[in-house]
C-alpha positions in Angstrom: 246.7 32.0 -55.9 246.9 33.7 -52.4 249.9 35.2 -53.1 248.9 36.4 -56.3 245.7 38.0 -54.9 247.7 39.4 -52.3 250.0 40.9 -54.5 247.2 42.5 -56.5 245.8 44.3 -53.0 249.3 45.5 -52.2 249.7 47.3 -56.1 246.4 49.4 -55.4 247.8 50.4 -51.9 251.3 51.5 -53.6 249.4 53.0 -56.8 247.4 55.2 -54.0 251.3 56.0 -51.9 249.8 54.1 -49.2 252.4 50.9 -49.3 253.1 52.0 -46.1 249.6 51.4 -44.1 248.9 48.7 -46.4 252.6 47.3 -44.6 250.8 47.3 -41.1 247.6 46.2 -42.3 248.3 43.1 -44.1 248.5 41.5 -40.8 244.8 41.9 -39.8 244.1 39.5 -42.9 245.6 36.3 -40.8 245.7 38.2 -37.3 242.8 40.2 -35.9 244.4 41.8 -33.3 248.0 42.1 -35.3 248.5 46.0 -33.9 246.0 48.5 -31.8 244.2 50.8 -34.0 245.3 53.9 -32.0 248.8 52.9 -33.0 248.4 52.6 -36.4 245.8 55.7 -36.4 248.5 58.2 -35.3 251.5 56.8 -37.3 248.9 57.3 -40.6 247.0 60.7 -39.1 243.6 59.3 -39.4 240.9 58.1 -36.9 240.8 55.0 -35.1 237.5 54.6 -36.9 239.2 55.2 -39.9 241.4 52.7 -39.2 238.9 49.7 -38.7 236.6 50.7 -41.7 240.1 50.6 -44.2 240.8 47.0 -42.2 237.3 46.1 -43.1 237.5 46.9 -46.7 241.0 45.6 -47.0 239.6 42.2 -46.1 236.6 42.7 -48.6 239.0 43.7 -51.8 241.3 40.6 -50.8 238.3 38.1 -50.6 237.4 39.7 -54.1 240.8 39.2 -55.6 241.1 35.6 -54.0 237.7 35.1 -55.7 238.9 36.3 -59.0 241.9 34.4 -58.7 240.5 31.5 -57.8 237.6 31.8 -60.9 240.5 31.5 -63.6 241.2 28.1 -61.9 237.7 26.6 -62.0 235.6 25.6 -64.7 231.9 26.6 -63.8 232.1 29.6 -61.5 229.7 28.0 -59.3 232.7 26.3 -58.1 234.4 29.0 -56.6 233.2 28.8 -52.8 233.4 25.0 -53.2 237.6 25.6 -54.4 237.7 28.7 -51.6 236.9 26.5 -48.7 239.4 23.6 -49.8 242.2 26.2 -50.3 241.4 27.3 -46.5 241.2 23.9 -45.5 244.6 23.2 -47.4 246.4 26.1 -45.7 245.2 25.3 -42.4 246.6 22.5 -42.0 
C-alpha cells in the first residue's frame, strides 16, 4: 500500500517533467530535514519558499493516496484512520 501510494505521487511528478525534484523531495516524506531548501531551490530555479510550500503539498497528495489506498482495503471507510495508524505502527517498528 505505501509503495503503491508512493508510486502514484511519483507518476504525477514525471507526467508534469518534474521526476527530478520529485527525486530530492521524496526524502522530506520520512526525513524532515533530508536536504536544505536553498539547495534544492537553486538546482530547480525556484524560491526557497517555493520549495517548502511544494514539500508541504507533496506530503498532503501522499497522505491522500495512502488514504485512497488504504480505503480499497477496508470495509466501512470509517476505518481508514483506524487501518492508517496500525500501518504506522507496523512500519515503525
Amino acid at each position: 500500500m505505501l509503495e503503491r501510494a508512493f508510486e502514484r505521487i511519483r507518476s504525477k511528478y514525471a507526467a508534469a517533467e518534474k521526476a527530478d525534484l520529485f527525486e530530492e523531495l521524496k526524502e522530506f516524506l520520512s526525513n524532515p530535514r533530508a536536504l536544505p531548501h536553498a539547495v534544492i531551490a537553486s538546482r530547480h530555479g525556484i524560491s526557497v519558499g517555493a520549495v517548502g510550500v511544494t514539500i508541504h503539498r507533496l506530503r498532503q497528495r501522499y497522505a491522500e493516496s495512502l488514504r485512497e489506498e488504504v480505503g480499497h482495503t477496508v470495509s466501512p471507510p470509517e476505518e481508514i484512520e483506524d487501518e492508517i495508524r496500525h500501518l504506522i505502527a507496523a512500519v515503525g517498528r
